[in-house]
N, C-alpha and C positions, 0 to 999 in steps of 0.2 A: 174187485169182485163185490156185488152187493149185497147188504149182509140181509135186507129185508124184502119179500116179494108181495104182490099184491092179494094173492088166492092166498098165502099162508102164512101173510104175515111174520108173525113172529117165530115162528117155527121155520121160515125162510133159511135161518143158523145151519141149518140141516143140508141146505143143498138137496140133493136129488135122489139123500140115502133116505130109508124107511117107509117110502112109497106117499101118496099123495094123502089116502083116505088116514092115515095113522096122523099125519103131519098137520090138519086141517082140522081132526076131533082137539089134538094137543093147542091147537091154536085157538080153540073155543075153547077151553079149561081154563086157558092161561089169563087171559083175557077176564072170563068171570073173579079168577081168584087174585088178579091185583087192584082191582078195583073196590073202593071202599064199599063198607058194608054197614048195615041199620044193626046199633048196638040192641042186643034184646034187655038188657038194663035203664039205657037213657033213652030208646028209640032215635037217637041219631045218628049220621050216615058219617061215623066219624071211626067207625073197628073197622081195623087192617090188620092182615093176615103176617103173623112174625115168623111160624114155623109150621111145620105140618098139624094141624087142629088146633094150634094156640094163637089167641087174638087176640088183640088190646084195643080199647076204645082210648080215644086222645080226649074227650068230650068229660067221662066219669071216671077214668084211669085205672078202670079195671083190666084184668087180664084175665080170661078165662079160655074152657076148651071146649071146643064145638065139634064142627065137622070138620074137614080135611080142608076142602077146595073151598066153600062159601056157606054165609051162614042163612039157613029156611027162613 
C-alpha cells in the first residue's frame, strides 16, 4: 500500500478518509510549516519550527515564539 499520493501528497497517510478538499488544504499547511523559515533576528533562512509556535534559529541560537504554522 503506498503511503504517499500525487494530488495529496503528504496527507496521502490518510487514504480515502476525511475527504479530498480537508486532505489537500492539510497538505498545503504541512508543507509551508517544515520548511525552513527567515529568522526575524539574523534574517536567515535558518528557523525551524520545534513545536506548535516555538522556533529556533540554528544561524543566532535563538528560540523564540511566533506563529503557529510559519513565520510573516
Amino acid at each position: 500500500m503506498p503511503t504517499k499520493t500525487k494530488k495529496v501528497k503528504a496527507a496521502g497517510r490518510f487514504g480515502c478518509r476525511y475527504g479530498k478538499k480537508v486532505r489537500t488544504k492539510l497538505a498545503a499547511v504541512e508543507s509551508i510549516q517544515r520548511k525552513k523559515q527567515k529568522c526575524p533576528f539574523c534574517g536567515k533562512l535558518q528557523a525551524k519550527r520545534l513545536s506548535k509556535g516555538i522556533w529556533h534559529c540554528k544561524k543566532c541560537d535563538k528560540k523564540f515564539a511566533s506563529n503557529t504554522y510559519h513565520l510573516d
